[in-house]
PDBQT receptor file of N, H, CA, C and O in Angstrom, charges set to zero:
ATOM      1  N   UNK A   1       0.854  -1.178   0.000  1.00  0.00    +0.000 N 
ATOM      2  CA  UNK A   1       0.000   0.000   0.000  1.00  0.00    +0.000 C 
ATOM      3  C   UNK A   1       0.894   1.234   0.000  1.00  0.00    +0.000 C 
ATOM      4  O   UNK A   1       1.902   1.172   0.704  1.00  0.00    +0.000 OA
ATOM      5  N   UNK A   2       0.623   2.533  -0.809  1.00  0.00    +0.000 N 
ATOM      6  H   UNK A   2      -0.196   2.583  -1.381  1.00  0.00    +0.000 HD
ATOM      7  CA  UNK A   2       1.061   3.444  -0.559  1.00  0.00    +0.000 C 
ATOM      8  C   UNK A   2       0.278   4.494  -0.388  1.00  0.00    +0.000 C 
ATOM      9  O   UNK A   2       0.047   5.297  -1.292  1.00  0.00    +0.000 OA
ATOM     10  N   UNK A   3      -0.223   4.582   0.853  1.00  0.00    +0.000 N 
ATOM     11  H   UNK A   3      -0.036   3.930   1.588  1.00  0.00    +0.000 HD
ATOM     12  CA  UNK A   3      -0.969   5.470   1.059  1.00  0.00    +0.000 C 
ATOM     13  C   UNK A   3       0.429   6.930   1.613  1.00  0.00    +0.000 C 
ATOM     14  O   UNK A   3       1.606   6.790   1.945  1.00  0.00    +0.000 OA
ATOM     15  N   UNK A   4      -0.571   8.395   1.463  1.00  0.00    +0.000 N 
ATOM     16  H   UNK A   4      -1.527   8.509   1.193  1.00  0.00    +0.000 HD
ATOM     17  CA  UNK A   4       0.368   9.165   2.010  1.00  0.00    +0.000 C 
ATOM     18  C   UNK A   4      -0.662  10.054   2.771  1.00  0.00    +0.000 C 
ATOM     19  O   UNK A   4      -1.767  10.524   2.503  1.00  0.00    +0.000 OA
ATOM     20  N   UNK A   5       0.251  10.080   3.918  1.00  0.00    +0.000 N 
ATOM     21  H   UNK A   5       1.149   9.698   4.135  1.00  0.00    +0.000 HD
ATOM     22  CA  UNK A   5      -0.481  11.071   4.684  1.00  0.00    +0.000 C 
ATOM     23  C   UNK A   5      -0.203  12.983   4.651  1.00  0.00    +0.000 C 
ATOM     24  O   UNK A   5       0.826  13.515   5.067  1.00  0.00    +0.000 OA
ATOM     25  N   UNK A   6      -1.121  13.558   4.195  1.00  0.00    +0.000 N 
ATOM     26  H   UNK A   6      -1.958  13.126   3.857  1.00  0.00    +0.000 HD
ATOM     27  CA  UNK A   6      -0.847  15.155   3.647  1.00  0.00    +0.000 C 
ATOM     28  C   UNK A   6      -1.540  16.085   5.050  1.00  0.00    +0.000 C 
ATOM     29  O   UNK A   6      -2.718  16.126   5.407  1.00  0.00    +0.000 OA
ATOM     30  N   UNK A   7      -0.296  16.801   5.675  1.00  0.00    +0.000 N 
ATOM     31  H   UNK A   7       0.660  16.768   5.385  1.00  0.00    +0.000 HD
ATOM     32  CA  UNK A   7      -1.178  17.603   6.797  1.00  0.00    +0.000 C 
ATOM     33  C   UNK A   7      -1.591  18.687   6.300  1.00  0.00    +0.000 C 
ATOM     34  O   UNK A   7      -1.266  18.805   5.118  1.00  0.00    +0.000 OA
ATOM     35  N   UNK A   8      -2.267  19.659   6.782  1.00  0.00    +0.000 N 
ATOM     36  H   UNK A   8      -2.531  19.563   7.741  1.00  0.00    +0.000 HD
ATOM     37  CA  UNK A   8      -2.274  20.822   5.741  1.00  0.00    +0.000 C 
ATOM     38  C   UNK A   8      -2.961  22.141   6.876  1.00  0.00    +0.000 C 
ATOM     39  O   UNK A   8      -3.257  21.610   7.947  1.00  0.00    +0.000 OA
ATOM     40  N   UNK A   9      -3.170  23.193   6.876  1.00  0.00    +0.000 N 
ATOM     41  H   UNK A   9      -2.930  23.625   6.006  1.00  0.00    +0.000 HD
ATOM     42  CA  UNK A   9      -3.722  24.034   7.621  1.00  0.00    +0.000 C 
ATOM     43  C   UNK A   9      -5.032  23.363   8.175  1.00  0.00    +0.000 C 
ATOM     44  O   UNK A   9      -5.063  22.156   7.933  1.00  0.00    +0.000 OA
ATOM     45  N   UNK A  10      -6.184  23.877   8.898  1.00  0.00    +0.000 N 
ATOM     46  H   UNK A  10      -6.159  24.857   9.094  1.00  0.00    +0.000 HD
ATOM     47  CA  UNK A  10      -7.635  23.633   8.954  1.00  0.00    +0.000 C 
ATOM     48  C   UNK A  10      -7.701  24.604   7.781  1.00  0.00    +0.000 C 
ATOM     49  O   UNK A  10      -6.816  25.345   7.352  1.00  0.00    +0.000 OA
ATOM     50  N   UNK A  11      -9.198  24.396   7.278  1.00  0.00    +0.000 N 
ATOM     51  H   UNK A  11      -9.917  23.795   7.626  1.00  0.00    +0.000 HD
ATOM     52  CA  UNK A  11     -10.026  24.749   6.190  1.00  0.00    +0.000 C 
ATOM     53  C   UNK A  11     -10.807  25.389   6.889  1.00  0.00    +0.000 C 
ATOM     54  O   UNK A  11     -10.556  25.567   8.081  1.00  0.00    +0.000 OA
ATOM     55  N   UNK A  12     -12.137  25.969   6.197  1.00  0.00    +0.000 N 
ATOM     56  H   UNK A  12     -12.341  25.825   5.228  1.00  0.00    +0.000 HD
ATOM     57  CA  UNK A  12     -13.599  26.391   6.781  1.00  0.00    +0.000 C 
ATOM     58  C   UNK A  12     -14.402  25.227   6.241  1.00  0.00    +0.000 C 
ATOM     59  O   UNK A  12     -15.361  25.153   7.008  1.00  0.00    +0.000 OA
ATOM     60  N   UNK A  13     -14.487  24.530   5.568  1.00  0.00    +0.000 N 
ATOM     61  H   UNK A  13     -13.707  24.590   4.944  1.00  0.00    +0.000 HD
ATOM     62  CA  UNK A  13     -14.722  23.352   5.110  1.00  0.00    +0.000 C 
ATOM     63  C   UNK A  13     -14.544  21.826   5.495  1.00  0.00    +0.000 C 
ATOM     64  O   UNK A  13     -15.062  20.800   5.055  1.00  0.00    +0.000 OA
ATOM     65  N   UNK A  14     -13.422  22.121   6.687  1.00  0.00    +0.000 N 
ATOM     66  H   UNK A  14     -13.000  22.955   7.045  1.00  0.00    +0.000 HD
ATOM     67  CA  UNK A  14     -13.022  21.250   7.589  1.00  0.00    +0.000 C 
ATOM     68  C   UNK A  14     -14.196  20.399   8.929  1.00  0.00    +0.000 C 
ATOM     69  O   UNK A  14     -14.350  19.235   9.300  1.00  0.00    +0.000 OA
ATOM     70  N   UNK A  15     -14.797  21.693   9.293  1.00  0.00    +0.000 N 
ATOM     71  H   UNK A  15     -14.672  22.638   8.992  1.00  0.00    +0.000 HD
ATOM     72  CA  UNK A  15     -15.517  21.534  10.508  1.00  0.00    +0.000 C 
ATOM     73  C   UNK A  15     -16.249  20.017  10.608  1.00  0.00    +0.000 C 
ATOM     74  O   UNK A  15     -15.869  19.360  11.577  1.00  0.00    +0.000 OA
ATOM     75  N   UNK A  16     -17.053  19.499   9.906  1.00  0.00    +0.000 N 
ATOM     76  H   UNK A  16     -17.362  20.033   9.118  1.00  0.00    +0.000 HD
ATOM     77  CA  UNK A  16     -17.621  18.656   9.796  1.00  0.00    +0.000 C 
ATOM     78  C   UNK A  16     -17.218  17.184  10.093  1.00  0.00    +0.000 C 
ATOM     79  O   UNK A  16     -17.840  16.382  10.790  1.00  0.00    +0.000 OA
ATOM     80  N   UNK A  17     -16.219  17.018   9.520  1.00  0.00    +0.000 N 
ATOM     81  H   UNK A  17     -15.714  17.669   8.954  1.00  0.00    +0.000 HD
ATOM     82  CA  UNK A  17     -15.128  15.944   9.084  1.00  0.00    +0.000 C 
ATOM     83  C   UNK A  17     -14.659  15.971  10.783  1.00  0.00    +0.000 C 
ATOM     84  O   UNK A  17     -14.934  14.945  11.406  1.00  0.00    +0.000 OA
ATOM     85  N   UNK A  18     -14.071  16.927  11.435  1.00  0.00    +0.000 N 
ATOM     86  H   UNK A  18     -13.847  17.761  10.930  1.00  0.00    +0.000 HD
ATOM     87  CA  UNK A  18     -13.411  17.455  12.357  1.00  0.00    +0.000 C 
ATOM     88  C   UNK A  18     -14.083  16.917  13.510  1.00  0.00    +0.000 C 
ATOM     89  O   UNK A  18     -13.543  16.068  14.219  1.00  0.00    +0.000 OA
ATOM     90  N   UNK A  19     -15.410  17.440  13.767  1.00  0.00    +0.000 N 
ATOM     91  H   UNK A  19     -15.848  18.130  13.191  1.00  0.00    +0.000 HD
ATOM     92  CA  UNK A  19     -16.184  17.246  15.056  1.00  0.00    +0.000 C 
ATOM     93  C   UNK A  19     -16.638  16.213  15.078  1.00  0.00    +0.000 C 
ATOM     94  O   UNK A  19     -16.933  15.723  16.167  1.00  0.00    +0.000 OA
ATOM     95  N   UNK A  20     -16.963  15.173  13.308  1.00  0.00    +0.000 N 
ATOM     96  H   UNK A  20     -16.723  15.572  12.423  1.00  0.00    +0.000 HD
ATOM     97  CA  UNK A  20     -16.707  14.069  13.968  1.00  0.00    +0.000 C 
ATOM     98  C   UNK A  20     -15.795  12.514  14.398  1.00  0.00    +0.000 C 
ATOM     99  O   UNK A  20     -16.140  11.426  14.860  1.00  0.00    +0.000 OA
ATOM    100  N   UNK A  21     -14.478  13.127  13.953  1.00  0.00    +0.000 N 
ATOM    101  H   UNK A  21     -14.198  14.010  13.577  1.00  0.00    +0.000 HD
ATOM    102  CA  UNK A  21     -13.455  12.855  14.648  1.00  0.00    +0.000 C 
ATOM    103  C   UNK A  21     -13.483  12.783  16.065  1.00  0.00    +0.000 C 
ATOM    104  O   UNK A  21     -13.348  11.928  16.941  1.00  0.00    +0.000 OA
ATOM    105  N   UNK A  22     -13.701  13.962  15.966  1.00  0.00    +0.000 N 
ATOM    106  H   UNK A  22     -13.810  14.656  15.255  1.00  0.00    +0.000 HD
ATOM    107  CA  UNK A  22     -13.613  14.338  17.710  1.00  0.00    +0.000 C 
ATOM    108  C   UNK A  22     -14.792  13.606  18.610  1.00  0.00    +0.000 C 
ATOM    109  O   UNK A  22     -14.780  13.182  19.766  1.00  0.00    +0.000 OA
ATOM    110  N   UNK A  23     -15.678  13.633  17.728  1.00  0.00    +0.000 N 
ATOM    111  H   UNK A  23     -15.688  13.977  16.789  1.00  0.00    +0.000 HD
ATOM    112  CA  UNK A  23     -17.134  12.183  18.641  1.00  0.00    +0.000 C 
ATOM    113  C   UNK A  23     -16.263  10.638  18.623  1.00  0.00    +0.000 C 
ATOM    114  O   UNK A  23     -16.204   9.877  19.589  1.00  0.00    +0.000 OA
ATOM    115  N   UNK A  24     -15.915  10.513  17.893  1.00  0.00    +0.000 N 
ATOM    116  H   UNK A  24     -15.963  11.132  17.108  1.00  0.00    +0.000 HD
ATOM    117  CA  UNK A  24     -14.892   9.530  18.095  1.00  0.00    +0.000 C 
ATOM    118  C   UNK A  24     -13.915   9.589  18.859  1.00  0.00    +0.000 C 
ATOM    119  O   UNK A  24     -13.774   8.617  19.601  1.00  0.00    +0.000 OA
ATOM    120  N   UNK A  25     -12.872  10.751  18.965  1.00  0.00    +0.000 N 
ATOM    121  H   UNK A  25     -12.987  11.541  18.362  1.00  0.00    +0.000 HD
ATOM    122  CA  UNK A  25     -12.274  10.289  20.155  1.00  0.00    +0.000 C 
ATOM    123  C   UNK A  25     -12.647  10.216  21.202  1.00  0.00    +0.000 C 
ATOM    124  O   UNK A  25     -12.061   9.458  21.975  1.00  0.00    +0.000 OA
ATOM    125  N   UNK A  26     -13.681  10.915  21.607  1.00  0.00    +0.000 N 
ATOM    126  H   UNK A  26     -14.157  11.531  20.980  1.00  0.00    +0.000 HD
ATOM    127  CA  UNK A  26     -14.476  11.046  22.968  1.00  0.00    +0.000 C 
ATOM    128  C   UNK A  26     -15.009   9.738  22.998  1.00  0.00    +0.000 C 
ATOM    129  O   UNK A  26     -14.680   9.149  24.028  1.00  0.00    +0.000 OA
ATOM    130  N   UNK A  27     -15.851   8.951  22.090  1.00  0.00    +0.000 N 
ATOM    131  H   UNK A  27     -16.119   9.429  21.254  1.00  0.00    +0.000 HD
ATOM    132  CA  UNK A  27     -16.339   7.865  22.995  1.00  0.00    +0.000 C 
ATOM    133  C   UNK A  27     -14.671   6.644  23.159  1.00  0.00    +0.000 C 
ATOM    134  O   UNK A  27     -14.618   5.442  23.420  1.00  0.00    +0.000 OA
ATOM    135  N   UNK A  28     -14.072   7.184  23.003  1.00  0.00    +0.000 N 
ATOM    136  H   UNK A  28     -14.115   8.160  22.792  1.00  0.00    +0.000 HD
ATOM    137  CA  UNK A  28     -12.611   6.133  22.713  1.00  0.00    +0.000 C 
ATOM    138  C   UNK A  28     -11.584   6.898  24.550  1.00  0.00    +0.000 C 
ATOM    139  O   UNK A  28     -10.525   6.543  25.068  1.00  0.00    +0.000 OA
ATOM    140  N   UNK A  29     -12.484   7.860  24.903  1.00  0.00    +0.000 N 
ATOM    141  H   UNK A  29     -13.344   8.149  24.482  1.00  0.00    +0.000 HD
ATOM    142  CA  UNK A  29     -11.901   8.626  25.853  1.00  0.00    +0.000 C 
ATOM    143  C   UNK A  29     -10.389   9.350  25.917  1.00  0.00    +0.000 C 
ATOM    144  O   UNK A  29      -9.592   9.507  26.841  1.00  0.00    +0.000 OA
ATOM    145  N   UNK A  30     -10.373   9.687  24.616  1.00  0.00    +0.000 N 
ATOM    146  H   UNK A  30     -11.021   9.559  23.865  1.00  0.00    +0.000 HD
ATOM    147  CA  UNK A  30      -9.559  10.485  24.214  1.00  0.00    +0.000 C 
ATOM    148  C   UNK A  30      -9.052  11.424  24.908  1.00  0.00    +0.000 C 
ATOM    149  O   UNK A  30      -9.930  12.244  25.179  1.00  0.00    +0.000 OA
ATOM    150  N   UNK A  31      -7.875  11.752  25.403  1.00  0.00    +0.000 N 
ATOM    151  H   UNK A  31      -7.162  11.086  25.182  1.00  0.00    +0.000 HD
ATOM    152  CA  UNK A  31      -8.093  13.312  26.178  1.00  0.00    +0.000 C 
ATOM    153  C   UNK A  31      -7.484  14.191  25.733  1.00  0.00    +0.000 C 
ATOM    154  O   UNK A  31      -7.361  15.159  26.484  1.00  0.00    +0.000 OA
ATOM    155  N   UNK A  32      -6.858  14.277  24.403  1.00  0.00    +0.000 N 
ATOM    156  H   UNK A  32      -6.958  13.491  23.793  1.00  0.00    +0.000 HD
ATOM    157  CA  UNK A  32      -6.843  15.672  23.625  1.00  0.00    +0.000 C 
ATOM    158  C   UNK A  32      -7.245  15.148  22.267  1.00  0.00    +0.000 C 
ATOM    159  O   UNK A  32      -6.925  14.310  21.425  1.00  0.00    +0.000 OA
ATOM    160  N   UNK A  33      -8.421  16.427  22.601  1.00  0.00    +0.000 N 
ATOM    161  H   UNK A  33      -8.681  17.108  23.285  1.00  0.00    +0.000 HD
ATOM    162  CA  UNK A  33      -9.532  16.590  21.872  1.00  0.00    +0.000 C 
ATOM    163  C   UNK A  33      -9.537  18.173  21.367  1.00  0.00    +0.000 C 
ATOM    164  O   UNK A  33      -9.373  19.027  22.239  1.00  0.00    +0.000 OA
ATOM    165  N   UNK A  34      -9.738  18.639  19.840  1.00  0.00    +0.000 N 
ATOM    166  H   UNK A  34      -9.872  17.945  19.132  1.00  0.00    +0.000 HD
ATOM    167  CA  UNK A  34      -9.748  19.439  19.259  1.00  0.00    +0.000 C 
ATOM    168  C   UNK A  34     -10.387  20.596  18.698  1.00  0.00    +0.000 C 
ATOM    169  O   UNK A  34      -9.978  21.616  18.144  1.00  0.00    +0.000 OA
ATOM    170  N   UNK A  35     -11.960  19.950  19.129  1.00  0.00    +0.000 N 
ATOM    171  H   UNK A  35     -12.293  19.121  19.579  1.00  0.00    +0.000 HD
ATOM    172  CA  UNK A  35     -13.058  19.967  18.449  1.00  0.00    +0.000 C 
ATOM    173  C   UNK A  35     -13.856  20.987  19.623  1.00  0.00    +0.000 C 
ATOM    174  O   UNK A  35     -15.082  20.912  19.710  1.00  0.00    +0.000 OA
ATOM    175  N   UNK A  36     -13.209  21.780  20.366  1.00  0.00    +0.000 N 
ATOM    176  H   UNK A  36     -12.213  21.841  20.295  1.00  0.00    +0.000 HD
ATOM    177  CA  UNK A  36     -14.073  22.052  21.368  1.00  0.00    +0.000 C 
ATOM    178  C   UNK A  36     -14.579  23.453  21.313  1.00  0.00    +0.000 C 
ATOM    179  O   UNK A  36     -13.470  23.971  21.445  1.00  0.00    +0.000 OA
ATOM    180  N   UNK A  37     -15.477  24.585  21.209  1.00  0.00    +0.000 N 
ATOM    181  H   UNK A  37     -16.377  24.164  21.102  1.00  0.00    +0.000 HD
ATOM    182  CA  UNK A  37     -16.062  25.727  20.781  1.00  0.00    +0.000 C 
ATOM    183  C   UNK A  37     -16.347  26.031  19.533  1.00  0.00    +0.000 C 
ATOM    184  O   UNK A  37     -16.888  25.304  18.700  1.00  0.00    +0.000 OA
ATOM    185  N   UNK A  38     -15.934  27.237  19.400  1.00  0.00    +0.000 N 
ATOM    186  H   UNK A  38     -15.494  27.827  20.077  1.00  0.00    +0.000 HD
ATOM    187  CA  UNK A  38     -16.292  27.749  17.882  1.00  0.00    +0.000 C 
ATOM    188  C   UNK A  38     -15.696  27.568  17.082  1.00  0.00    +0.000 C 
ATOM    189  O   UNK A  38     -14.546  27.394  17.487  1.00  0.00    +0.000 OA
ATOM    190  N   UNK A  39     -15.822  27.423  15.209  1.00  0.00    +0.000 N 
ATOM    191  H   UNK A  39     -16.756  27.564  14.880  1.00  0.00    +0.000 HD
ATOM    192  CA  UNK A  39     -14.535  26.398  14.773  1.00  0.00    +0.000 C 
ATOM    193  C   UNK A  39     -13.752  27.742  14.373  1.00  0.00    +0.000 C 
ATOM    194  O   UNK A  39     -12.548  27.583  14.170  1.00  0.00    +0.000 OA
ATOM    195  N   UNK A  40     -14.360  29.294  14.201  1.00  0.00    +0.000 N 
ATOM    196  H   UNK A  40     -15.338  29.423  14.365  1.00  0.00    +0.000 HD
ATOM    197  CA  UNK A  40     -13.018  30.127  13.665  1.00  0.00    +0.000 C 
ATOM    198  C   UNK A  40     -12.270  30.561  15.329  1.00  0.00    +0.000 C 
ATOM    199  O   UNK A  40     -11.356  31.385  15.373  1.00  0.00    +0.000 OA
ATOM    200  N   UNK A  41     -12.784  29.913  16.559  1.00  0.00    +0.000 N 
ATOM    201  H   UNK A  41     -13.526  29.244  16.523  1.00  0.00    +0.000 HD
ATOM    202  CA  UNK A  41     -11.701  29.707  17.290  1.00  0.00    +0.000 C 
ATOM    203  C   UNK A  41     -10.412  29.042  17.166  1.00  0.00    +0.000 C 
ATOM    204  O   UNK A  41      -9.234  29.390  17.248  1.00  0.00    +0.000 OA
ATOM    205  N   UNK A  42     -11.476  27.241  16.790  1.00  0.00    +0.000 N 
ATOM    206  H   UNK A  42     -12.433  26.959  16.723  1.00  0.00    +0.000 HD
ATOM    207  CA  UNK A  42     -10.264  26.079  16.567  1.00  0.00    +0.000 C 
ATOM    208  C   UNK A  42      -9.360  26.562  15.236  1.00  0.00    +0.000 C 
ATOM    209  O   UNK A  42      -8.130  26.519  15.218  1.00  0.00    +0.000 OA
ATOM    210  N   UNK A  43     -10.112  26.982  14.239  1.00  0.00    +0.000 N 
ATOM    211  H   UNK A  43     -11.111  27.017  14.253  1.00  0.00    +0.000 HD
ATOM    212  CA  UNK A  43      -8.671  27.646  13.311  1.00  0.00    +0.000 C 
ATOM    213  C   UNK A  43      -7.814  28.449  13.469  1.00  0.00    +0.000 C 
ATOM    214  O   UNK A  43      -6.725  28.330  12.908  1.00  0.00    +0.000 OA
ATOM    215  N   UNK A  44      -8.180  29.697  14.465  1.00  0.00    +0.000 N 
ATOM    216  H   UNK A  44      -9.065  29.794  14.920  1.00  0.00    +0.000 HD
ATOM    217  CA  UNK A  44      -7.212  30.517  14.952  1.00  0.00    +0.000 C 
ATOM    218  C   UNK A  44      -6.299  29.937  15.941  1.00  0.00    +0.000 C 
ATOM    219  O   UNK A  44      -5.119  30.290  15.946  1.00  0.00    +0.000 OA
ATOM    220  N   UNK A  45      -6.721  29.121  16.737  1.00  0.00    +0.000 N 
ATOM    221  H   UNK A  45      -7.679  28.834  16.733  1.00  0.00    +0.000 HD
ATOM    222  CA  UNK A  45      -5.426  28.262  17.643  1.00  0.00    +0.000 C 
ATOM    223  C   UNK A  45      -4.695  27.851  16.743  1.00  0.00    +0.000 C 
ATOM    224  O   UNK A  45      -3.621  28.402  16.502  1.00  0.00    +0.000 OA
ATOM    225  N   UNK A  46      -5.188  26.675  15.987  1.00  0.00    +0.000 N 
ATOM    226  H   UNK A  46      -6.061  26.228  16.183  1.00  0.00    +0.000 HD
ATOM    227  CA  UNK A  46      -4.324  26.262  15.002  1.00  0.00    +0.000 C 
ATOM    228  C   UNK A  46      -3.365  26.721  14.478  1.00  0.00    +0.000 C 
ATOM    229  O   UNK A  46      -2.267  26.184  14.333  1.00  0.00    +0.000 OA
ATOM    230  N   UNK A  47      -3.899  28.352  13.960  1.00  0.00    +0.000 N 
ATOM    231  H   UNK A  47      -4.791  28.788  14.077  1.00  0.00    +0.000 HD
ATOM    232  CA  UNK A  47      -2.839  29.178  13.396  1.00  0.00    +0.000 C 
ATOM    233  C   UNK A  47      -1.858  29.799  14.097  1.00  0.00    +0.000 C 
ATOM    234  O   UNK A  47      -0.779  29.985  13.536  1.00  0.00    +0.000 OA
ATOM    235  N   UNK A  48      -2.045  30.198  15.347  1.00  0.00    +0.000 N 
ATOM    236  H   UNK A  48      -2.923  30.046  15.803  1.00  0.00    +0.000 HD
ATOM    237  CA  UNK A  48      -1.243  30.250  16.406  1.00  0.00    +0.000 C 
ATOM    238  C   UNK A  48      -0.235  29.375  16.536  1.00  0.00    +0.000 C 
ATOM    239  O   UNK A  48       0.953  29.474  16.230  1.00  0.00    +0.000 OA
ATOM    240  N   UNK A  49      -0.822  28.548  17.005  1.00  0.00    +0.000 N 
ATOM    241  H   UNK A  49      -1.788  28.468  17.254  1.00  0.00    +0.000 HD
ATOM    242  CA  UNK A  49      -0.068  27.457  17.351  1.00  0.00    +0.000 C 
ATOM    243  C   UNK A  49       1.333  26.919  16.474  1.00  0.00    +0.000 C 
ATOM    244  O   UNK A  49       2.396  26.586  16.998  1.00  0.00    +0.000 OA
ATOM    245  N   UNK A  50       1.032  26.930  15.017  1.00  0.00    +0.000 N 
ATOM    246  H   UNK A  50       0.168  27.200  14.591  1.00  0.00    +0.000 HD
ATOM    247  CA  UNK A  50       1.873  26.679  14.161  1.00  0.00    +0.000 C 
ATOM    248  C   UNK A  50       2.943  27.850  13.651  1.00  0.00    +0.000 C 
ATOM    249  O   UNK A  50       3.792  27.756  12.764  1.00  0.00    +0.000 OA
ATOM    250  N   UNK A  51       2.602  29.057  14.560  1.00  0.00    +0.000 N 
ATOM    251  H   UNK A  51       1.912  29.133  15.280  1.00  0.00    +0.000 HD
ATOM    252  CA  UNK A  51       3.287  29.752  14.230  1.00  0.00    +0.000 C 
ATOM    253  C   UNK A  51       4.700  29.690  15.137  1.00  0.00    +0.000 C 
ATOM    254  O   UNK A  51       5.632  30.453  14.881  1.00  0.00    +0.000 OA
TER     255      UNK A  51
């Protein structure tokens, strides 16, 4: 198999895909979790963050 894994910024288009990831890690009891408030919060951390 060659799969490849591509990281890339968040999107605004992202959200969806995202939160439910994040229902998944929660019932898996995940404890960092991403998905938590508003999503042009979670993109602005993001962008932070990577800076």
């Amino acid at each position: 198999m060659n799969d490849i894994l591509r990281l890339r910024p968040l999107a605004l288009t992202d959200e969806a895909d995202l939160r439910t990831f994040h229902e998944q890690l929660r019932a898996d009891d995940f404890e960092f979790l991403q998905a938590e408030g508003f999503w042009a919060d979670i993109i602005a951390t993001h962008e932070r963050e990577a800076q």
